[in-house]
BAFI-3210 file (N, C-alpha, C; in Angstrom, 3 decimals, decimal comma, padded with zeros to 6 digits):
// residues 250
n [1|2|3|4|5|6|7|8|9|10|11|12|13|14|15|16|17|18|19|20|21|22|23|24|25|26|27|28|29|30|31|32|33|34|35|36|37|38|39|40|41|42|43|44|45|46|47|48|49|50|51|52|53|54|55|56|57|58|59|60|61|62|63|64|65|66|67|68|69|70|71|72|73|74|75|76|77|78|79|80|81|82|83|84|85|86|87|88|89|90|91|92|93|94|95|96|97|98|99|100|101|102|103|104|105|106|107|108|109|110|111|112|113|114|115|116|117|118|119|120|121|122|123|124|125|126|127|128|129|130|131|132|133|134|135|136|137|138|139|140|141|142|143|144|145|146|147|148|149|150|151|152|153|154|155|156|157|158|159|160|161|162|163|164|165|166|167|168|169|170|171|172|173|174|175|176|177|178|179|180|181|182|183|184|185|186|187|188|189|190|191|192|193|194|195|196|197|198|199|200|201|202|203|204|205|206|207|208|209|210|211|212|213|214|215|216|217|218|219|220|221|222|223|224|225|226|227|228|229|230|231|232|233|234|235|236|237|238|239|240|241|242|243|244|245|246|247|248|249|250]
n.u [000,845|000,559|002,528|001,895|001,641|002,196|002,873|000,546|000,553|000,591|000,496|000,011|-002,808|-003,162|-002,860|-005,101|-007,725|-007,392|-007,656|-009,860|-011,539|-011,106|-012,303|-014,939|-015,593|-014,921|-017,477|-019,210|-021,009|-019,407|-018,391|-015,582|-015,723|-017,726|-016,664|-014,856|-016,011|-017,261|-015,639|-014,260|-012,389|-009,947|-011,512|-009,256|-007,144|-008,382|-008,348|-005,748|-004,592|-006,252|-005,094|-002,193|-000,553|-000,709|-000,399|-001,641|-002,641|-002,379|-004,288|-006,382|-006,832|-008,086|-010,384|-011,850|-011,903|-014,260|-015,989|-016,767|-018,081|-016,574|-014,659|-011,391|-010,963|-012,874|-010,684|-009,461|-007,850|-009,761|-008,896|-007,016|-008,077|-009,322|-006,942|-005,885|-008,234|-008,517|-005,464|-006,251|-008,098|-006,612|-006,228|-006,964|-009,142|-009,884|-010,603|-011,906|-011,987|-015,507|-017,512|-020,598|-023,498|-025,060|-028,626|-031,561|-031,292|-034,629|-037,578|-039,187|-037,774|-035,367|-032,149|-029,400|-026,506|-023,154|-021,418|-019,829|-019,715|-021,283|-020,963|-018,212|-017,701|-016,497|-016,176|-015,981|-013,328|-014,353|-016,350|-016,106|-014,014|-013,806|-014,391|-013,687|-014,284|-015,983|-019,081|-021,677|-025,204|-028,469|-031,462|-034,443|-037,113|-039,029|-042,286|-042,400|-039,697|-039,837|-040,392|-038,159|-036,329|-037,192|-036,549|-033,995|-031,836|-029,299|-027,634|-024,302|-022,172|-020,887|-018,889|-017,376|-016,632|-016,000|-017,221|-019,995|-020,154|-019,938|-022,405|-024,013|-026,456|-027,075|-026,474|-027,155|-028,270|-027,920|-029,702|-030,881|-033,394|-035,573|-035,112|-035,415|-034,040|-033,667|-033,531|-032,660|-032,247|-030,264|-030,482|-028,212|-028,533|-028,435|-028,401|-030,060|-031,326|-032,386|-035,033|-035,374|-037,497|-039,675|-042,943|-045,226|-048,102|-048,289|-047,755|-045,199|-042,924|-040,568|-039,297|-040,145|-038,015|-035,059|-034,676|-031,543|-030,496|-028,805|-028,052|-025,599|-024,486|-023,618|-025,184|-027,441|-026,677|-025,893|-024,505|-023,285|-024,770|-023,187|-023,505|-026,485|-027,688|-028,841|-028,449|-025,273|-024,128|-024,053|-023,486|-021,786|-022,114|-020,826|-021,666|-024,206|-026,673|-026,552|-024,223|-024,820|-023,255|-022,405|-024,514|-027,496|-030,680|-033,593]
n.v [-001,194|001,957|004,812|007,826|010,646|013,319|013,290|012,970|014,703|016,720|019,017|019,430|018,699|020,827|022,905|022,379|022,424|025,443|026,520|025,665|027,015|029,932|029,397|029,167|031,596|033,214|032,419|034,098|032,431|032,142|035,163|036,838|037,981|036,614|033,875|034,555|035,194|033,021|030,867|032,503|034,396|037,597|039,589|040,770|038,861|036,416|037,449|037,731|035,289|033,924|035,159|034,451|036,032|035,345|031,823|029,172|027,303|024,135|024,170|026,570|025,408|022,944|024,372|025,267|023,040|021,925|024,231|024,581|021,713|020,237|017,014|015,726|013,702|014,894|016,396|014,924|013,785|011,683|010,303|009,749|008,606|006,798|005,083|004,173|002,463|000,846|-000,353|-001,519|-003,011|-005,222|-004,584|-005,642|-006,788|-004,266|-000,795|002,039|003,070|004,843|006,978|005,554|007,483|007,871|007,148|008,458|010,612|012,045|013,582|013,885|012,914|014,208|015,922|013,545|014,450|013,676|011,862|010,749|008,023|006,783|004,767|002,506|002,116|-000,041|001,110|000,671|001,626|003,345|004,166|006,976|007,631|010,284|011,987|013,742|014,385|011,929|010,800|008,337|008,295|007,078|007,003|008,785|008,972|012,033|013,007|015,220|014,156|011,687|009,725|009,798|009,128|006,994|004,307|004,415|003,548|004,125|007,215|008,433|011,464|014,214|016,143|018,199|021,959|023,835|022,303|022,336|024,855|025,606|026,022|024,237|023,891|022,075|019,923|017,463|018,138|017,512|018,850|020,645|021,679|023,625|021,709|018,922|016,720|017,062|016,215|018,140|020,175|023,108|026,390|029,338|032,618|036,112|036,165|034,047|030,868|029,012|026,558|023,727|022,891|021,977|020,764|022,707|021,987|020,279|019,737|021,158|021,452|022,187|025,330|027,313|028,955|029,812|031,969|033,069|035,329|036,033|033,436|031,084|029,575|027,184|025,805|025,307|023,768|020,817|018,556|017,918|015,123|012,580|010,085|007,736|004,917|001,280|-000,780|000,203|-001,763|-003,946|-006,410|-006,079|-003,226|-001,378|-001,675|-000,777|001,742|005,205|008,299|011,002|013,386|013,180|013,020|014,305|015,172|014,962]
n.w [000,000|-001,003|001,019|002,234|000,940|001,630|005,555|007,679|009,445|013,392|012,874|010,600|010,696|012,600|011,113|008,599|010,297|011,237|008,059|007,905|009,869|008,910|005,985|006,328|008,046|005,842|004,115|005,541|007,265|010,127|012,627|012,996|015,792|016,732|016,814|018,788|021,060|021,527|022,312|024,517|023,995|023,292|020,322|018,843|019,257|018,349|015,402|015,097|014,977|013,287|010,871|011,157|012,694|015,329|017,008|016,936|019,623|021,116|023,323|022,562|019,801|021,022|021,874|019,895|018,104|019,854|019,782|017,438|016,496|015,114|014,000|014,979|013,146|010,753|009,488|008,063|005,044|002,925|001,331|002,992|005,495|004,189|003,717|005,904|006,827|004,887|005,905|008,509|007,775|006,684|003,851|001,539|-001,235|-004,048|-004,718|-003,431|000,228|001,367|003,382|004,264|005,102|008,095|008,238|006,210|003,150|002,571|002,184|004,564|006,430|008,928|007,627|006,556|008,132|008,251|010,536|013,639|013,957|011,688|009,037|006,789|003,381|000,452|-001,837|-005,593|-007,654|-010,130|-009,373|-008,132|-008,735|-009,595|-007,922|-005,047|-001,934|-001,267|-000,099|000,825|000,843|002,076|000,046|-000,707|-003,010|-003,887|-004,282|-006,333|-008,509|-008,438|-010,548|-011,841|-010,016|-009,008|-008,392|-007,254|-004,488|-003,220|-003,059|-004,349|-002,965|-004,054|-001,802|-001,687|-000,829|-003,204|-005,374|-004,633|-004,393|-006,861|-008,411|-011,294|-013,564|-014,776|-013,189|-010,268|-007,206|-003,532|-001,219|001,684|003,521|005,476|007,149|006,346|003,187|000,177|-003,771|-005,860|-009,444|-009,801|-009,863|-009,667|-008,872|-007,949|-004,320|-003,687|-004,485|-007,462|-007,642|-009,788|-012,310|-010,789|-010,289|-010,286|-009,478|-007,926|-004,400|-002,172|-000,016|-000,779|-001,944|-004,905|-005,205|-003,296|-001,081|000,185|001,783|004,847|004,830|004,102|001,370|001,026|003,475|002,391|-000,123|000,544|-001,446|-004,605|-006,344|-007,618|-008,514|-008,712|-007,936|-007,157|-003,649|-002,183|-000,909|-002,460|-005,110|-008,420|-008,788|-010,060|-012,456|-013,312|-012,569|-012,760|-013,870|-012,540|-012,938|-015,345|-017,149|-018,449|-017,299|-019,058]
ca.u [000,000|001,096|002,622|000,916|002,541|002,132|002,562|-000,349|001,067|-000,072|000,896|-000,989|-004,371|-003,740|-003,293|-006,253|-008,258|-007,156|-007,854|-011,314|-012,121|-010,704|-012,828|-016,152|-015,717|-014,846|-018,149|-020,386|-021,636|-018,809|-017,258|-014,074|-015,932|-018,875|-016,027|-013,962|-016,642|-017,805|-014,289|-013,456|-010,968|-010,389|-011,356|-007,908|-006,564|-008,631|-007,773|-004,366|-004,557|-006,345|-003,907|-001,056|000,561|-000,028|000,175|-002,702|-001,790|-003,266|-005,462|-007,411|-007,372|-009,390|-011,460|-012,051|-012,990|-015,616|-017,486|-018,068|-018,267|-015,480|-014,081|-010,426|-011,010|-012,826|-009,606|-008,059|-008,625|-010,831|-007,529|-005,858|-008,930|-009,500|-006,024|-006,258|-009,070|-007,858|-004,447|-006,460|-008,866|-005,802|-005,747|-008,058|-010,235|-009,990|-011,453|-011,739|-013,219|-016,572|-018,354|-021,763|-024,064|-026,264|-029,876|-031,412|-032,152|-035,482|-038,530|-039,915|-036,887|-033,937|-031,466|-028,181|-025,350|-021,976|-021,032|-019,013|-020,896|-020,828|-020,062|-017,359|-017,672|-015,316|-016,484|-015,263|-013,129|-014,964|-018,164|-015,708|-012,257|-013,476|-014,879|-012,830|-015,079|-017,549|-020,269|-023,169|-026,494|-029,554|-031,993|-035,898|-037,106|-040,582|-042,883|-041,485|-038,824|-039,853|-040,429|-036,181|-035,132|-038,044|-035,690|-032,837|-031,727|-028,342|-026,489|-022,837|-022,596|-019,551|-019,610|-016,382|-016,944|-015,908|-018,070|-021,455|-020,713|-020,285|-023,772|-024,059|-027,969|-027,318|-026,100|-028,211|-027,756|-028,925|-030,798|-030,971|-034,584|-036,984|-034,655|-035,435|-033,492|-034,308|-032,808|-033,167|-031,184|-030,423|-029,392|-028,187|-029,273|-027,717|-029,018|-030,965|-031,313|-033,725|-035,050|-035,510|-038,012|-040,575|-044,167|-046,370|-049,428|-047,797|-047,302|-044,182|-042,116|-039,526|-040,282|-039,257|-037,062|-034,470|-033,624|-030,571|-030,204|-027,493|-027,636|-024,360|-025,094|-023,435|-025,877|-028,220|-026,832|-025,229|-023,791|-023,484|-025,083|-022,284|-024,032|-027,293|-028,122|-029,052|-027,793|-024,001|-023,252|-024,767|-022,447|-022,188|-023,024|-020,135|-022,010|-025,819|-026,598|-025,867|-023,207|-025,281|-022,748|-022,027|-025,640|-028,447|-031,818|-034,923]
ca.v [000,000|003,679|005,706|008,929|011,836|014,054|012,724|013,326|014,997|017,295|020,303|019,347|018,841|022,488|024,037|021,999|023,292|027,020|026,215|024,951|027,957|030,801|029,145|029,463|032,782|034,276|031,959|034,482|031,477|032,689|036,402|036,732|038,409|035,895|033,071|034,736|035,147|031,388|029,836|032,914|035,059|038,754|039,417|040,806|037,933|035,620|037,930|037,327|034,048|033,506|035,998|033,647|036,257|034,172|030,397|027,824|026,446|023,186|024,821|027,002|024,484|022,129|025,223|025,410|021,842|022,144|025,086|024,121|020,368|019,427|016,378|015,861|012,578|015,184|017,160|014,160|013,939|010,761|009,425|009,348|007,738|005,141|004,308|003,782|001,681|-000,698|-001,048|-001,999|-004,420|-006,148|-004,231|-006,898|-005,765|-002,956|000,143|003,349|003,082|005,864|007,355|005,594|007,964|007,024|008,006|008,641|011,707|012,350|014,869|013,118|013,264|015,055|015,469|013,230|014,953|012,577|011,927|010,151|006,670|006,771|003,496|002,810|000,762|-000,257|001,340|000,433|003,309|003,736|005,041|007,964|008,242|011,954|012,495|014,600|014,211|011,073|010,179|007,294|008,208|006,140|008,215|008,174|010,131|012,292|012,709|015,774|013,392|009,451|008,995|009,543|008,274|006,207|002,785|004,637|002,753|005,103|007,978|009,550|012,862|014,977|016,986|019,370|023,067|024,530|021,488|022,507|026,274|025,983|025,630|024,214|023,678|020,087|018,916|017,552|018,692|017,427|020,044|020,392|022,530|022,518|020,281|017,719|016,208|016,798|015,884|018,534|020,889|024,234|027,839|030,645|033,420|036,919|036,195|032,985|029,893|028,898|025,087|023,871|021,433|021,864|020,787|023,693|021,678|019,192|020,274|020,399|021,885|022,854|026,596|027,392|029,939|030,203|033,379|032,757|036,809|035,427|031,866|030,697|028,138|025,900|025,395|024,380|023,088|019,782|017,683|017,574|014,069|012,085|009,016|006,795|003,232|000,194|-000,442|000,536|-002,429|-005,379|-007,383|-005,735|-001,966|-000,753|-002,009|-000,544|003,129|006,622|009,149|012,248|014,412|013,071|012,842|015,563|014,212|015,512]
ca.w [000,000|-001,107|001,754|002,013|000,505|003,187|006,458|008,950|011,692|013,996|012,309|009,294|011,296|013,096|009,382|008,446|011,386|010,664|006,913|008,070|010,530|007,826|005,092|007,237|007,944|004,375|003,627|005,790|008,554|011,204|012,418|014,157|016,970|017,331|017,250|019,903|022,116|021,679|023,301|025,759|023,968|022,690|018,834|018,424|019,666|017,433|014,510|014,943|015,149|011,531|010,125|011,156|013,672|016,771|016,606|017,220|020,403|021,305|023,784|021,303|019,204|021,370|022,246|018,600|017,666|020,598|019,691|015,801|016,385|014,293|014,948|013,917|011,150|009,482|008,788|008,009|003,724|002,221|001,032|004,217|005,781|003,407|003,577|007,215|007,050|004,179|006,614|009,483|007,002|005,902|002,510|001,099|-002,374|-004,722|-004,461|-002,014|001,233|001,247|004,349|004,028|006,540|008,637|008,015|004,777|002,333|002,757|002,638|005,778|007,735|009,338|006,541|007,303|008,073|008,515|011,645|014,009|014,410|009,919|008,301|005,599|002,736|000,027|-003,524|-006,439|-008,222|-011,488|-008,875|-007,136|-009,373|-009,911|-006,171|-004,382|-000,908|-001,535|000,609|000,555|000,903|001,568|-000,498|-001,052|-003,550|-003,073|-005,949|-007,506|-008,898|-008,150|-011,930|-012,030|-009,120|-007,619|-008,227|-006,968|-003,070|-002,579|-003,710|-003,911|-003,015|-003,833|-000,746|-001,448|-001,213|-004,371|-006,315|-004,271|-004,516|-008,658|-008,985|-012,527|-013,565|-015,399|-012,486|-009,605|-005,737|-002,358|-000,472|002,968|003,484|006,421|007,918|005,236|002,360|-001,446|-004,769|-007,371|-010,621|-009,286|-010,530|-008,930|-008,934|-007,088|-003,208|-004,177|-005,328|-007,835|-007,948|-011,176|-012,899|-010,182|-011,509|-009,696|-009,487|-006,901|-003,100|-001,973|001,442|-000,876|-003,071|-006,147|-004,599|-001,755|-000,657|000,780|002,724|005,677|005,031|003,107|000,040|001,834|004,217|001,590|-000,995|001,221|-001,709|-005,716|-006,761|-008,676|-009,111|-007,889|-008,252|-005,959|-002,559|-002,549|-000,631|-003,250|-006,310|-009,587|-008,560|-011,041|-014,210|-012,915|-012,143|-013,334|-013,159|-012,970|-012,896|-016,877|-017,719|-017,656|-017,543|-020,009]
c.u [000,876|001,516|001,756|001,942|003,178|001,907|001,604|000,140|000,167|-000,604|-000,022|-002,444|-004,140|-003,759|-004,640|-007,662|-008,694|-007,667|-010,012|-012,157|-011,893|-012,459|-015,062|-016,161|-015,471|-016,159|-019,219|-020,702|-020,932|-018,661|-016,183|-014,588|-017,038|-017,922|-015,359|-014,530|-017,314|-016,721|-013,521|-012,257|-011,090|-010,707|-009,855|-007,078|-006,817|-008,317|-006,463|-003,991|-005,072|-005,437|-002,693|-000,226|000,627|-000,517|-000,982|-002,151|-003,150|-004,391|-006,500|-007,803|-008,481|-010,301|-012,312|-013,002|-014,282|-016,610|-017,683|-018,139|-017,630|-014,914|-012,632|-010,456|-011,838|-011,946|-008,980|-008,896|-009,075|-009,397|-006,604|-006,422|-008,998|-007,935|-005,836|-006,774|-008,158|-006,738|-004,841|-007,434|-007,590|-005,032|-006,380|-008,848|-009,677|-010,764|-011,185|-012,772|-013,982|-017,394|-020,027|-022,837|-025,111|-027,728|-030,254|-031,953|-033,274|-036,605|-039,072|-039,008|-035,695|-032,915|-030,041|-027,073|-024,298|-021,846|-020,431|-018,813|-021,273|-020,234|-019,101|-017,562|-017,112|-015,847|-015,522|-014,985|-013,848|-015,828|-017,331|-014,114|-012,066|-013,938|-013,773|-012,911|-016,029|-018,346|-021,631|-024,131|-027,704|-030,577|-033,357|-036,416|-038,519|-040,821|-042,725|-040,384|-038,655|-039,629|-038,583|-035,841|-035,977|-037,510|-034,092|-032,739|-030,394|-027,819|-025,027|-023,033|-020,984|-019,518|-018,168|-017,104|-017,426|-017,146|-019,528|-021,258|-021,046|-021,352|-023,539|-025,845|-028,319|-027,046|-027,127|-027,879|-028,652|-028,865|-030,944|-032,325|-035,294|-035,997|-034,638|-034,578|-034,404|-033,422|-033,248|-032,002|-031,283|-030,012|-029,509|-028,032|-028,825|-028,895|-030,357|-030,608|-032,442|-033,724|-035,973|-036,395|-039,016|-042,146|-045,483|-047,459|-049,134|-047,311|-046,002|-043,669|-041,062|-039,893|-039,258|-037,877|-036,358|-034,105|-032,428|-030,523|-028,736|-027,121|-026,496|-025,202|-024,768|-024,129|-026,795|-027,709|-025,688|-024,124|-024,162|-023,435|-024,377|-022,996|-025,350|-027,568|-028,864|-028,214|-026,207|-023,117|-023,533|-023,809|-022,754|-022,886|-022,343|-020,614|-023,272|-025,919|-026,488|-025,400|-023,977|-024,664|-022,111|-023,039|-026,907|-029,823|-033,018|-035,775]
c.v [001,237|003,839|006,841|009,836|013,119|013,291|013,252|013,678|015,850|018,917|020,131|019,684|020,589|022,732|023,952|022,970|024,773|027,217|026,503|026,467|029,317|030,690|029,455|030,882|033,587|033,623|032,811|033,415|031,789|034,157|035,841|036,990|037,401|034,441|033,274|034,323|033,778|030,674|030,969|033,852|036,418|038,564|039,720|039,362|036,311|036,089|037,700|035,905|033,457|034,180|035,133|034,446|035,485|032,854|030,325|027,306|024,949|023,442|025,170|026,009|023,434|022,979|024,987|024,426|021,585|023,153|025,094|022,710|020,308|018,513|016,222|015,089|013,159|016,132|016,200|014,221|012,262|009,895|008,777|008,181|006,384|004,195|003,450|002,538|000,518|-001,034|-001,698|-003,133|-005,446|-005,860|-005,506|-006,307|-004,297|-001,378|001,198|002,980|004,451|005,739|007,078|006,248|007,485|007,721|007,732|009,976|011,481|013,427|014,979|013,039|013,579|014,642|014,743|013,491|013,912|013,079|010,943|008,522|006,024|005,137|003,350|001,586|000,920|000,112|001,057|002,230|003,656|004,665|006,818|007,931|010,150|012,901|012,812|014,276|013,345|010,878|009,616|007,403|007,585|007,210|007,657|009,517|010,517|012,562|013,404|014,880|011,980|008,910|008,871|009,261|007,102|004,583|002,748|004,002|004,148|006,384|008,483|010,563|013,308|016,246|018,425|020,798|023,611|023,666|022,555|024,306|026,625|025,118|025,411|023,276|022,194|019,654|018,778|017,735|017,788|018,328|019,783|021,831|022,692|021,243|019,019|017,434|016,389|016,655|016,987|019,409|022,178|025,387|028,663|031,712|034,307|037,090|034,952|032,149|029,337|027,335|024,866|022,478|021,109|021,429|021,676|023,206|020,498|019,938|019,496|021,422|022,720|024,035|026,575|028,173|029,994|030,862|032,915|034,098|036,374|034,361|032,021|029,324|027,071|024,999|024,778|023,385|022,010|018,902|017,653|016,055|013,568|010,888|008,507|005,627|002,406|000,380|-000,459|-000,958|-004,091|-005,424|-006,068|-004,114|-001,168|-000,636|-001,251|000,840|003,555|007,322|010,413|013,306|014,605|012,822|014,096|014,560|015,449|016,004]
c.w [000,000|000,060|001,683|001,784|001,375|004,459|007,658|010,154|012,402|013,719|011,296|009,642|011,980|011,604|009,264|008,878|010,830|009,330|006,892|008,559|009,056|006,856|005,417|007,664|006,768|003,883|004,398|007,251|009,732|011,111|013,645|015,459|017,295|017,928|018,667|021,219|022,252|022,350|023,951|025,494|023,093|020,966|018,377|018,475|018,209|015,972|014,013|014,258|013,991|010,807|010,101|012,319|015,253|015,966|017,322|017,834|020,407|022,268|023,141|020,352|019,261|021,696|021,096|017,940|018,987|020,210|018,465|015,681|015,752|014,702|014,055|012,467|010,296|008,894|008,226|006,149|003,395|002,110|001,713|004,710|005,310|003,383|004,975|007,252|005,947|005,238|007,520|009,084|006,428|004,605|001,833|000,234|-002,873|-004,227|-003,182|-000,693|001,497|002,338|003,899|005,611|006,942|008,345|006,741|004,277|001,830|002,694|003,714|006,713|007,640|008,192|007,547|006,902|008,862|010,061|012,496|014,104|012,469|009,851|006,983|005,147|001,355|-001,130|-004,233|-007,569|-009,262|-011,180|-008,397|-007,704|-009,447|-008,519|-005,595|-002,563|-001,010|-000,218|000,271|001,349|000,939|000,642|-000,688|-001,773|-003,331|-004,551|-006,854|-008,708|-008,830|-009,679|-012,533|-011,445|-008,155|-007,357|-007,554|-005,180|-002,515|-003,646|-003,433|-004,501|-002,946|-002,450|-000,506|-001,454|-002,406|-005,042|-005,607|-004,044|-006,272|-009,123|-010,745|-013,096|-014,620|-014,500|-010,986|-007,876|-004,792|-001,549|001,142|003,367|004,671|007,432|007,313|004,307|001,062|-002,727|-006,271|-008,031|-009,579|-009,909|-009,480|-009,393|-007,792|-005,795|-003,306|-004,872|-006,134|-008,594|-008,989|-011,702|-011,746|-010,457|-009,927|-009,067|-008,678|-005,565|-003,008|-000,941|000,595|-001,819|-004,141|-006,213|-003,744|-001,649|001,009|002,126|003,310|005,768|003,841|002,477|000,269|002,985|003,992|001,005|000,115|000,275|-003,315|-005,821|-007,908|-008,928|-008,094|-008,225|-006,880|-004,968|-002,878|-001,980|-001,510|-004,509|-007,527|-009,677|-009,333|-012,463|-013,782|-011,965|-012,740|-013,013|-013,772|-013,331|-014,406|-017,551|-017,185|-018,067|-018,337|-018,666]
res [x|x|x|x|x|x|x|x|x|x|x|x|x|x|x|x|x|x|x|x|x|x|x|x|x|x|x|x|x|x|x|x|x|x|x|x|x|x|x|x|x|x|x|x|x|x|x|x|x|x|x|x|x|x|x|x|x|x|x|x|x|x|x|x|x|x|x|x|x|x|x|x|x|x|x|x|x|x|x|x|x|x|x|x|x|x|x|x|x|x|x|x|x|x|x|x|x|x|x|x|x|x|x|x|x|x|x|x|x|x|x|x|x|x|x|x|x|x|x|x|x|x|x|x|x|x|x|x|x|x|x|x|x|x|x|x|x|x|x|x|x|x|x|x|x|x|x|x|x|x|x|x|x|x|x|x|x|x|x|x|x|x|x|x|x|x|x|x|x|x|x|x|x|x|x|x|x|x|x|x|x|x|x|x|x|x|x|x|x|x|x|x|x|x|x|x|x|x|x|x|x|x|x|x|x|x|x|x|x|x|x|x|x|x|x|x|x|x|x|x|x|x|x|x|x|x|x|x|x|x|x|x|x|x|x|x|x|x|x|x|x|x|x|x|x|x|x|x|x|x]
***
């Protein structure tokens, strides 16, 4: 098995961290002064401290991953992870190991966001060679969209930043609404998002519109939909499915 290119140290995860916090505040969802005052310390101080002039001690740091729930394995990258896991499986089978979450995307219930308690299971690369961030989805689709996905059991969701901020309106998103889960095209639109392929004359929780105002797009849009098929963990799931993210649908 590969080495890793970069070695995981400790230093890497503070960058990370810092990387992580930074990126959340130029996204609108944090300020320097709401952070400060969440783990106890001046804004100057925390200012500094994203700037690079003071240092991320390990203190702050654990202040840090406490008051936005971060836990460290998710600084660690997909690649590292999975390598992990194959070393401690033996290295046995092909393929990447992929965060299948617990729960499912839903209109009916709480959307699922990854989390610590997450299962991993061994995809084959063909499903996630161009996934950056994958994650497996149980998914149920609601009637806006059953006639395209009502045979669908899971999905992978690219869940990087950049992918789910470059809204692109062939490609299909999961939604986090209401607290619910939905699967639809999206455009954006300055201070809004506008969901696409809606049929009017069908109730639905989710509007044609999201005015975003102070919410960041990230809060919605949860995950560009790279592929769906049958369950992720059943024979033969490489030949059966679609890669939405290379197919637009009528």
């Amino acid at each position: 098995m590969p080495t890793l290119a970069v070695p995981l140290t400790f230093a890497v995860l503070q960058n990370r961290l810092l990387r992580h916090v930074r990126e959340r505040v130029a996204n609108g969802e944090l300020t320097e002064r709401g952070l400060a005052r969440m783990i106890g310390v001046s804004q100057p101080h925390m200012h500094n401290i994203l700037k690079g002039v003071r240092a991320l001690t390990s203190d702050i740091g654990d202040l840090l991953i406490a008051a936005l729930g971060v836990s460290l394995l998710e600084l660690a990258e997909t690649e590292e992870l999975g390598q992990a896991l194959e070393a401690r499986g033996g290295g046995q089978g092909t393929g990447r190991q992929v965060r299948l979450v617990q729960g499912q995307l839903s209109p009916f219930e709480r959307f699922p966001d990854p989390g610590p308690a997450d299962d991993w299971v061994r995809v084959p690369d063909v499903l996630v060679a161009a996934v950056r961030r994958p994650a497996i989805m149980a998914y149920v689709a609601d009637i806006e969209v059953e006639h395209l996905f009502g045979g669908v059991a899971n999905i992978i969701l690219e869940m990087d930043e950049a992918a789910r901020l470059a809204v692109r309106p062939e490609c299909w998103y999961a939604i986090r609404w209401g607290g619910a889960g939905y699967v639809r095209r999206l455009r954006r639109n300055p201070g809004a998002l506008v969901v696409l392929g809606q049929r009017s004359w069908r109730p639905s929780n989710l509007p044609d519109r999201i005015p975003l105002g102070d919410l960041s797009a990230l809060s919605v849009i949860r995950g560009r939909v790279e592929w769906c098929g049958p369950d992720i963990r059943t024979a033969a799931i490489a030949q059966s499915g679609s890669f939405l993210s290379r197919r637009m649908f009528s």
